[in-house]
N, C-alpha and C positions, 0 to 999 in steps of 0.2 A: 454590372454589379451583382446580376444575381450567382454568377457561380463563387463571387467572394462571399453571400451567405451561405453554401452550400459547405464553402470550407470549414467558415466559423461553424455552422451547426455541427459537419466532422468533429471540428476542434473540441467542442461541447462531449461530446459522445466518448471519445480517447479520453476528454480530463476525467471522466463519469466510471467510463472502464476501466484505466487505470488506478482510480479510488477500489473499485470492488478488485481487481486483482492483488494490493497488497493487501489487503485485510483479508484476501482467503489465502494466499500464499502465507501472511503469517499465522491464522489460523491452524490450517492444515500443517507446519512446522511447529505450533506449539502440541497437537496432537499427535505426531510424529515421535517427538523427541518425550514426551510425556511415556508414550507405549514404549520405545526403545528402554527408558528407564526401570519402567516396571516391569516388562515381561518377556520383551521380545529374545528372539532365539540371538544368534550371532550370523547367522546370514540375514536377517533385518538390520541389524546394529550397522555393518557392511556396508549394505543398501544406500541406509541414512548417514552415511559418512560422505558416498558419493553422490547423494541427490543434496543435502544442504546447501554448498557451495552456490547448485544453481538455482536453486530455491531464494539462495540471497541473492544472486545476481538478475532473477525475474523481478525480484520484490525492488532491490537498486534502481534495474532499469526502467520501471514501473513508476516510482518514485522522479525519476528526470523527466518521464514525461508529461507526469502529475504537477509537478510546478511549470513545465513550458510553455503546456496547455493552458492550463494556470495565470499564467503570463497573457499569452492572446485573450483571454477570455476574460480579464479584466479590463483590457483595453477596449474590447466588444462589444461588453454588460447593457450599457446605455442604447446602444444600437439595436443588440439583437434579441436581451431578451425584459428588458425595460419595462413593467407594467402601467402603464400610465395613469391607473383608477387608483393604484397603491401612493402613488408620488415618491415621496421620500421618503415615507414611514417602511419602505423595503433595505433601505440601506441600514436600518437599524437589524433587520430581518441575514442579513448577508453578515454582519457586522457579527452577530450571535452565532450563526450558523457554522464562520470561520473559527472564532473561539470555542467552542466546542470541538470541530474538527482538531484544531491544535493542539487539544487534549489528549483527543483520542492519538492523532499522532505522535505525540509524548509517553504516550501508554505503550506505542507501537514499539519506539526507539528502547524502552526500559525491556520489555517483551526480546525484541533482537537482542540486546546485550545480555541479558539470562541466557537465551537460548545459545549464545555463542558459548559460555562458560560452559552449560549444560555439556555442549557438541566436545569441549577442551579434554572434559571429562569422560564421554564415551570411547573419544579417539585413544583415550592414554587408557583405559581398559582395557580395548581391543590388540592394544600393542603389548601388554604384560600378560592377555592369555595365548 
């Protein structure tokens, strides 16, 4: 049994990492495309025409393993990381902590969809100079 906690605690750490990689991925794409707009020369513009893509596709793939993780680790919660002096007054604690996050997630999703329009826009600039 102890190397299936070693996984779940894995499992823990990936959903944890995952969480900080798309909020600096989208971060760093809202400061990106933010600079591109205001100042940048045409070999940055360039740049961020071919980094975006994979910038959505870390954030995407980031995102799958965020809910998989997500997935084990709700089946685990009781098991592995369960406070027992809390009792049930944690579930209300979890219960908060997800709605929030679903927020900030919802903030994420409007943020990518800007940013995509944004990128629509860069691209069709750099093809009429």
């Amino acid at each position: 049994m102890e190397i299936v906690g070693i996984f779940v605690m894995l499992n823990n750490y990936y959903h944890d990492f995952a969480t900080a990689v798309i909020i600096v991925c989208t971060y760093a794409t809202v400061l990106m495309v933010r600079f591109a707009e205001r100042e940048a020369s045409g070999l940055f513009r360039k740049n961020l025409i071919k980094i975006y893509p994979r910038m959505l596709h870390v954030t995407g793939g980031s995102l799958v393993l965020l809910f998989m993780a997500g997935i084990v680790r709700s089946f685990t919660y009781k098991w592995f990381e369960w406070v027992e002096v809390m009792g049930m007054s944690q579930i209300v604690v979890v219960i908060f902590k997800h709605v929030l996050i679903f927020a900030v997630f919802g903030y994420g999703i409007y943020l990518w969809v800007g940013l995509h329009k944004r990128m629509k826009a860069i691209r069709a600039e750099g093809k009429e100079s």
